[in-house]
N, C-alpha and C positions, 0 to 999 in steps of 0.2 A: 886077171882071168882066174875062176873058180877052176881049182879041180875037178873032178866028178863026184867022186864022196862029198865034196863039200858044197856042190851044188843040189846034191841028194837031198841033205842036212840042213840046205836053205829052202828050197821047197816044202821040204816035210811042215820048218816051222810054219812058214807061210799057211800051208792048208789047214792047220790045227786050228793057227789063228780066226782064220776065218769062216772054219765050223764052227769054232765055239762061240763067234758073234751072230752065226745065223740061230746057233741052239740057244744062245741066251735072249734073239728077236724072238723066237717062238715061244720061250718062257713067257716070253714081257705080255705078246699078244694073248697064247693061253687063257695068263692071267688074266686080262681084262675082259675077255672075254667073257670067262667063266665067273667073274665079278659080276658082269652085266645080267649073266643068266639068273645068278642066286638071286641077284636085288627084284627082275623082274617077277620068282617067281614067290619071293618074299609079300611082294606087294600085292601078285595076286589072289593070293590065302589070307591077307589080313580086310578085315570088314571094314565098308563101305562107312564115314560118318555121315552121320543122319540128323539134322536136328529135331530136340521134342517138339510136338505137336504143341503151338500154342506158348512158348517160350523162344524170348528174342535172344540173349545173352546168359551165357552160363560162367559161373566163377567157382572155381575149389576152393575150398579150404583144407587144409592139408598139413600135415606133420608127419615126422619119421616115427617120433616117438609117444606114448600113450601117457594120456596124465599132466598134460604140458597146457591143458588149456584150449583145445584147439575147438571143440563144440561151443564153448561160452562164445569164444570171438565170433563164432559163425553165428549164433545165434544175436549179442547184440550189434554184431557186425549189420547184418540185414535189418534189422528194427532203426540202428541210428540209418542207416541208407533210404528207409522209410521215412522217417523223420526228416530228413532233407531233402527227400524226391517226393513230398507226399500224393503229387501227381501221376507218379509213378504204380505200376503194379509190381511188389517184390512176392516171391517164394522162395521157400526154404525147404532144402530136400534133405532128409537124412538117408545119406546112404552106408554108415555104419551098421550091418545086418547084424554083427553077434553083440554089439553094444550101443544100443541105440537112447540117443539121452536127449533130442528134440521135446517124445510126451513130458517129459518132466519139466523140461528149462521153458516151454513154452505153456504150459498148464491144459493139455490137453489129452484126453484119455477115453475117448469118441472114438467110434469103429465109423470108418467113412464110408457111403451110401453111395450109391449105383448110379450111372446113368443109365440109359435104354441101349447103350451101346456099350454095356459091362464095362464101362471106364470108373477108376475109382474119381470120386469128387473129394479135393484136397482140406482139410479141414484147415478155419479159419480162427486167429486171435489176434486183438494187436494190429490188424490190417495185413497181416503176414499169411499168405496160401502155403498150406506144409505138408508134407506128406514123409510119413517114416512106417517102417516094418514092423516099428513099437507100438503102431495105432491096429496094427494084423493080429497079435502074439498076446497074452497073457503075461500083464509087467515082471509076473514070478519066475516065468518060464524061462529055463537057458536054450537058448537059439543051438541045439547040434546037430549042425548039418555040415556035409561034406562041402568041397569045393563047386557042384552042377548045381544044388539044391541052392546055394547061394547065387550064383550067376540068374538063373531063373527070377531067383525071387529080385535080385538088381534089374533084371530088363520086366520086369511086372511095374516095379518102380520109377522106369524111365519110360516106358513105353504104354501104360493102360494106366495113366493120373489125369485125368479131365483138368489140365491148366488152363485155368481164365487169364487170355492177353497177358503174361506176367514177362516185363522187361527184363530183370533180371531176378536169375534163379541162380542161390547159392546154395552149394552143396556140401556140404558135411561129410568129410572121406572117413572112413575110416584110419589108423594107425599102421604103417608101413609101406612098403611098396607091394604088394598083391597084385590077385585077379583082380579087386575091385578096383584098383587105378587102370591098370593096364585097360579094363573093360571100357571104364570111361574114358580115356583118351582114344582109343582107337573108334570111338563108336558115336563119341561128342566132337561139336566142333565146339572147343571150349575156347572163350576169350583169356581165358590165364588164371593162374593160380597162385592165391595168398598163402604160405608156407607161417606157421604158429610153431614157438618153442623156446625153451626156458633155459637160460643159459650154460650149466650146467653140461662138462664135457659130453657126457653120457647121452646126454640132448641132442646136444652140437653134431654129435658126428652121425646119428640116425639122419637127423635133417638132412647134413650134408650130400646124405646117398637120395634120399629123396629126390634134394635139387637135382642131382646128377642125374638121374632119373628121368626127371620131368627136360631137363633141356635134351637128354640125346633125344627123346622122343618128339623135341621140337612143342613142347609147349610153354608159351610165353609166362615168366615167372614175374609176377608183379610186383613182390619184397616178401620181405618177411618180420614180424610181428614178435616183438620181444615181450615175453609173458612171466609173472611174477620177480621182475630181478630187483624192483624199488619197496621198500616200506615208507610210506609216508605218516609222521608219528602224528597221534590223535590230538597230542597238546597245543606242540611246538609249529607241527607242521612242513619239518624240514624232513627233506626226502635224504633217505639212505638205498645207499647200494649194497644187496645183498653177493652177489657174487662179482663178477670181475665184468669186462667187454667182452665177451666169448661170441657172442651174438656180432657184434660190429666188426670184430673181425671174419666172421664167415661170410658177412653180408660184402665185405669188400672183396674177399677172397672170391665169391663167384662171381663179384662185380651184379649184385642186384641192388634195390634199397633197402633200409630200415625202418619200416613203415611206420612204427609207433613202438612207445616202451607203455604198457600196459601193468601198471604196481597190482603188486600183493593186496588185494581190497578186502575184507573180511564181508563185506557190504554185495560184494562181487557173488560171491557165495552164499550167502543169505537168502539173497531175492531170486538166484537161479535155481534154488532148489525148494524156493517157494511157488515157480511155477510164472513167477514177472521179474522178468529180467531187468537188473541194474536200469537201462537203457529208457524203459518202462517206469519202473520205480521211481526212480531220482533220474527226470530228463537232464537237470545238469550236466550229468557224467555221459549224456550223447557227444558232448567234445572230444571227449576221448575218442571215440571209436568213428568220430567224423574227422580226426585228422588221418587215419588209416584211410579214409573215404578221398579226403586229400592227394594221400600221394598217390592213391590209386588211378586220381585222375590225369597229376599229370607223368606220372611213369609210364601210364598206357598214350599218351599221347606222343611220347616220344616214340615210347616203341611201334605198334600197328595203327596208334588210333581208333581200335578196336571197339575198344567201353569209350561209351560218353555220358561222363555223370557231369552234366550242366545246373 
């Protein structure tokens, strides 16, 4: 038999205990509740995706960092995709607004012409439909415009370009994470994105945020594209590695693939800044940038079966 005090003493514990289980069920609930409201009302302030008028499939190209190569792969990236779809319709969009290098790698320097329905009409080379802000602007002119003035001229660029039937449209991101990714993901439904970068730490770890990037936002990452890490000597012919695996290890660490190792070409740069791409130039070197084509095939088949390049 308890005392009285110490049946006091027993009760008290008791009811502490079992407030602080109901205060800690009302936390639990609270939370999830208030979880539930944020995400709903997250979801309701973010735009609708919409696909382009007149484009079946859209693919990024994409890098953390600037200088790594990522315009050239997208430019002969789509030419060898031509090259082995030739039934296919490809476009190529440059959506890089303050650095736009499509006119140049592609040899075009044409103001694009109107429909009756003020759509622009995509200028044409190579078999490739393109459209860049660099075919808008005077090639001298530096693009300074704030953040709305860029947004604007991106949805002028996705939304008012007269695309003829074009299966896949690849696009040209600019360097970082920005509005202009955020814009295109939230506003594309995009089949996935090719990630370009040269191994070098410095590289490696811009990439890396990229990736992180692109998958919390739920966009399928297809691999990524090892850029200048080989020299292959002009004599001998024996390929050297320039820097380390830095690339093969990132590509493990987020668990994507390694699409292609893409050498130092002197040839590469030559004929891009003559306006006819490698790809163009010397068709040989379409193997190159057709085993990227490769695993793009079957990486997305594993994953959504998304792309089907047959």
């Amino acid at each position: 038999m308890l005392d009285s005090r110490s049946l006091v003493i027993f009760l008290l514990s008791k009811y502490r205990r079992w407030n602080a289980n109901i205060y800690c069920s009302c936390q639990k609930t609270g939370s999830s509740e208030l979880e539930n409201r944020q995400a709903q009302l997250m979801a309701r302030g973010l735009p609708k995706q919409k696909p382009i008028t007149g484009v079946k499939q859209i693919i990024l190209v994409a890098s953390g960092k600037g200088g790594v190569g990522k315009s050239t792969t997208a430019v002969n990236l789509s030419l060898a995709l031509k090259s082995v779809e030739p039934n296919k319709v490809v476009g190529l969009l440059d959506a890089d607004v303050y650095g736009p290098s499509v006119p140049l790698m592609m040899g075009l320097h044409e103001t694009p012409l109107l429909t009756k329905d003020n759509l622009m009409i995509p200028l044409v080379n190579y078999g490739l439909q393109c459209m860049s802000l660099g075919f808008l602007v005077d090639e001298k002119s530096p693009v300074i415009w704030r953040g709305l003035m860029v947004m604007s001229a991106l949805e002028k660029l996705l939304r008012q370009v007269a695309w003829d039937a074009v299966d896949y449209l690849i696009v040209d991101t600019p360097p970082g994470t920005g509005d202009t990714h955020l814009s295109l993901i939230q506003n594309l439904p995009l089949a996935g994105v090719v990630l370009v970068t040269t191994p070098q730490i410095a590289a490696l770890e811009v990439t890396r945020r990229g990736a992180i990037m692109f998958q919390k936002l739920k966009v399928p990452i297809v691999g990524v594209v090892q850029n200048m890490n080989t020299f292959v000597c002009p004599k001998c012919k024996n390929s050297l590695a320039l820097y380390g695996h830095g690339t093969e290890d990132l590509a493990s660490e987020l668990g994507i693939d390694l699409l292609q190792d893409i050498p130092l070409d002197a040839a590469i740069t030559e004929t891009t800044d003559q306006g006819k791409p490698i790809v163009v130039a010397l068709p040989n070197s379409t193997q190159t940038f057709c085993g990227v084509l490769s695993h793009i095939r079957r990486g997305w088949m594993r994953q959504r079966g998304k792309i089907c390049l047959t």
